[in-house]
C-alpha positions as CSV (number, residue, x, y, z in Angstrom):
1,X,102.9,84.2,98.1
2,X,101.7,87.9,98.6
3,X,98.6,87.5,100.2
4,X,97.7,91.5,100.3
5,X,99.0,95.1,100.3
6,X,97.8,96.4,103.7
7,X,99.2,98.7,105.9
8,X,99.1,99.2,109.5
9,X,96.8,101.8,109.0
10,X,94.1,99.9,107.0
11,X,91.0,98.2,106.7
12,X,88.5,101.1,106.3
13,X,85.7,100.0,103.8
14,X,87.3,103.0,101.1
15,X,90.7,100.7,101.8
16,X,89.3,97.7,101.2
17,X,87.4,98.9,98.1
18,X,90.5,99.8,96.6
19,X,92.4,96.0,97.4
20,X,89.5,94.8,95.1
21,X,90.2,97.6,92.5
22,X,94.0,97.4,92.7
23,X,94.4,101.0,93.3
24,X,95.6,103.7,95.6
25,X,93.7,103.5,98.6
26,X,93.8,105.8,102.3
27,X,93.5,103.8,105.7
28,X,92.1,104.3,109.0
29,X,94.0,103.5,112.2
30,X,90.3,101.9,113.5
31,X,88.2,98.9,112.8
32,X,84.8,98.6,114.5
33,X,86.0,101.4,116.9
34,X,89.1,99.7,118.0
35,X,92.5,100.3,117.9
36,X,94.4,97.2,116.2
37,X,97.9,96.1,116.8
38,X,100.0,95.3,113.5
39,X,103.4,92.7,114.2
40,X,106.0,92.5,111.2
41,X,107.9,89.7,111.5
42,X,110.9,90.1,109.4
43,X,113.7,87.1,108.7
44,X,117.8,88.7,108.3
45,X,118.5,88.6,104.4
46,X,120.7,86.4,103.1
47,X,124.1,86.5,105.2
48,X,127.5,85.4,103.9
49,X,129.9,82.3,104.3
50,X,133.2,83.6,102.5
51,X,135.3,84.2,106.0
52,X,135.0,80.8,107.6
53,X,137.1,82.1,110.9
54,X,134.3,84.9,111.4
55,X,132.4,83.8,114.4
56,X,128.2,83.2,113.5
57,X,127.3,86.5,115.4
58,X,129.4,88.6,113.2
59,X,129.2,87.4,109.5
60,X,127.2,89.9,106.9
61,X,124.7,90.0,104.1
62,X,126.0,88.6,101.2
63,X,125.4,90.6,98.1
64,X,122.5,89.1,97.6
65,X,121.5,89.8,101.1
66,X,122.0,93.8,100.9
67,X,119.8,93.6,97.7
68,X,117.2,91.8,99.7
69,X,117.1,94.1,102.6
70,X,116.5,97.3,100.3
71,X,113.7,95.9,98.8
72,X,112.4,95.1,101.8
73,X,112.8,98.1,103.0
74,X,111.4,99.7,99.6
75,X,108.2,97.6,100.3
76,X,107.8,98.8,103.1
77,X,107.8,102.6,102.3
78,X,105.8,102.2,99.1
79,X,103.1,100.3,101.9
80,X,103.2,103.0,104.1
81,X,104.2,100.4,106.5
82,X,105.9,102.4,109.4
83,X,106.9,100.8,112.4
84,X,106.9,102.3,115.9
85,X,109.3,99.8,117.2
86,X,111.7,97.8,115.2
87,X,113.3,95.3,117.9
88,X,116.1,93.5,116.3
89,X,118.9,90.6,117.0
90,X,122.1,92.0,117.8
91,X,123.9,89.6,114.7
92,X,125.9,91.6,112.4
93,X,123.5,90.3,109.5
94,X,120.4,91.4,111.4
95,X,121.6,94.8,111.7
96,X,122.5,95.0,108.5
97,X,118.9,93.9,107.3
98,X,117.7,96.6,109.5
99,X,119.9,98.9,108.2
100,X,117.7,100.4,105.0
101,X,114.4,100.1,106.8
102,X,116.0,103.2,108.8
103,X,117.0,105.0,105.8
104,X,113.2,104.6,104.5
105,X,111.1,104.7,107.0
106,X,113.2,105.4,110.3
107,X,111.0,103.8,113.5
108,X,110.6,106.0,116.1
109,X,112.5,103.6,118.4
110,X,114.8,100.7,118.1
111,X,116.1,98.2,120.4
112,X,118.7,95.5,120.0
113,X,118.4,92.2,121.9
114,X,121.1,90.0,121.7
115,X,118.6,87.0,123.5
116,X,117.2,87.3,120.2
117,X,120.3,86.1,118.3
118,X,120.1,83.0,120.9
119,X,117.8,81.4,119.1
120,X,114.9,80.8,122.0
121,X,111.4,81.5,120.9
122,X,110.7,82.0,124.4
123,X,113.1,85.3,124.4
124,X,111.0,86.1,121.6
125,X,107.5,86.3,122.9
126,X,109.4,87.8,126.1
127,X,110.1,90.5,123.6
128,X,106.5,91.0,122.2
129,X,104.8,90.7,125.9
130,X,107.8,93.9,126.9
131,X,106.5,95.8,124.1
132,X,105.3,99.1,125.7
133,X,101.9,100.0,126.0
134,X,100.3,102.2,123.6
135,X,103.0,101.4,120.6
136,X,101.0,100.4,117.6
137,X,103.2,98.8,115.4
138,X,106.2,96.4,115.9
139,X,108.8,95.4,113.5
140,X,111.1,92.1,114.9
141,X,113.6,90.8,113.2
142,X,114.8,87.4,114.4
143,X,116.6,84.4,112.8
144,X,115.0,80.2,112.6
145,X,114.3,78.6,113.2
146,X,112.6,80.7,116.8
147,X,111.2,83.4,114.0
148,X,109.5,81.1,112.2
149,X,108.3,79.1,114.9
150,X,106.8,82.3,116.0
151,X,105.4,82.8,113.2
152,X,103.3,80.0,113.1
153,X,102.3,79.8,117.0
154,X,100.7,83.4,116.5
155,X,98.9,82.4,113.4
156,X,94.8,81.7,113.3
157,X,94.6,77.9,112.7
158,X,92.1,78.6,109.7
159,X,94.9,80.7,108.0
160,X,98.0,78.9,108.0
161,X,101.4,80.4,106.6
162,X,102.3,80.2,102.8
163,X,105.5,78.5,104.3
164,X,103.5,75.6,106.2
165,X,105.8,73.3,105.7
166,X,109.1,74.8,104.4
167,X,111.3,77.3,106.1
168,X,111.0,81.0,106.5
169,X,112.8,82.6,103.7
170,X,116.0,84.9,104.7
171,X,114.6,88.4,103.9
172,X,111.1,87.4,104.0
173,X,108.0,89.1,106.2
174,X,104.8,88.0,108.1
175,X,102.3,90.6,109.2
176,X,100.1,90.1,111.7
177,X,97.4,91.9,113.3
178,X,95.5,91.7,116.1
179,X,93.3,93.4,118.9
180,X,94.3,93.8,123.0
181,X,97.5,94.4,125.1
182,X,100.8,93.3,123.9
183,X,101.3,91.8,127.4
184,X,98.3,89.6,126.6
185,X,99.0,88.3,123.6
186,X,98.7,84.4,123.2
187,X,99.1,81.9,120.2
188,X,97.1,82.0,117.8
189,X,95.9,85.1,118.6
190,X,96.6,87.2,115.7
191,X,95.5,87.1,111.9
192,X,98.4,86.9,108.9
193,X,97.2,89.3,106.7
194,X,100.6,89.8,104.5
195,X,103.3,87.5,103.6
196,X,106.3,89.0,101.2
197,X,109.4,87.7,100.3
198,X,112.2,89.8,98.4
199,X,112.2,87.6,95.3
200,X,108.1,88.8,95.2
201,X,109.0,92.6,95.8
202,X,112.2,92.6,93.4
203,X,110.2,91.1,90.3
C-alpha cells in the first residue's frame, strides 16, 4: 500500500493541490510556520542464503535484493526525498541496501552502527534521540523485527501501518513526520505519511 507521494519538503497548499491532481507539484520546508522533521525508515532488501558457512553479519543481497535496493533508491530521487542523515546497520546486506541510495541522492552524512545489527529496538530509538540538532531528515535502515517494532511504536494510533499485522517487507519504507527535538521524540509521536515497498515502485 502507497499511501502518498510526499517529500520531505512538502505539504504547502500548491503541494497538496497537486496530490489531488496527480501532478508535479513544488514543496515548502514549513507547515503552519514550523519546521517539521521527516524519519525514513527503511528495511535491508532481500539478502542471500547460498553460502551457509557465511556468518549472519556478512551475507549479501540476493539478486533480487540489489534489484530492490535501486528501486528504492530510484523512488527516492524521483520523490525528491533527500536525506540529511542515513544511519545504517553495519550488516553486509544493509550496506549494500544503502549502497544506491548514495549513488542517487548521496546524504550529506552517514553513520554505521553496528548496535543496530543487534537487533534491540532500544539501540534504535538511542539512535534517533542522538540525531543531531538541526538535521531535518533521517534515513535508518535497520533489520526485524526492532525496525518494524519501531515502526509501529512511532505510529499515531488513528493511522496504523499497512503491515499491522504482517511483517515489514525486506526493501520496504515507512515515512514519518513529525514536529519537536529529535531528543524528545516519544511513541506515537509521529504521523506515517508514506509507505512503499519495492514490488509497488518496480511495477
Amino acid at each position: 500500500m502507497q499511501l502518498s507521494l510526499l517529500s520531505e519538503n512538502a505539504f504547502s497548499s500548491s503541494s497538496r493541490k497537486a496530490v489531488r491532481e496527480k501532478r508535479p507539484f513544488t514543496y515548502s520546508r514549513r507547515e503552519y510556520g514550523l519546521v517539521m522533521k521527516f524519519l525514513y525508515l527503511l528495511r535491508h532488501a532481500k539478502s542471500s542464503w547460498r553460502e551457509p558457512n557465511l556468518g549472519d553479519h556478512d551475507r549479501p543481497l540476493n539478486r533480487r535484493g540489489r534489484h530492490a535496493a535501486k528501486a528504492m533508491a530510484t523512488y527516492l530521487k524521483e520523490s525528491e526525498i533527500r536525506p540529511e542523515l542515513a544511519v545504517c546497520s553495519t550488516a553486509a546486506r544493509a550496506k549494500e541496501t544503502l549502497d544506491p541510495i548514495v549513488k542517487e541522492v548521496n546524504p550529506h552524512k552517514i553513520i554505521f552502527e553496528r548496535k543496530i545489527y543487534g537487533g534491540a529496538q532500544e539501540a534504535l530509538w538511542e539512535q534517533l534521540w542522538n540525531v543531531p540538532k538541526g538535521t531535518q531528515s533521517v534515513l535508518l535502515i535497520g533489520h526485524n523485527p526492532a525496525l518494524q517494532n519501531l515502526a509501529l511504536e512511532l505510529a499515531q494510533p488513528d493511522k496504523p501501518l499497512p503491515f499491522a499485522g504482517n511483517k515489514f517487507p525486506t526493501g520496504a519504507m515507512a515515512s514519518f513526520r513529525f514536529r519537536g527535538a529529535w531528543k524528545t521524540l516519544e511513541p506515537h509521536a509521529a504521523e506515517l505519511i508514506l509507505f512503499i515497498t519495492p514490488k509497488q515502485q518496480q511495477g
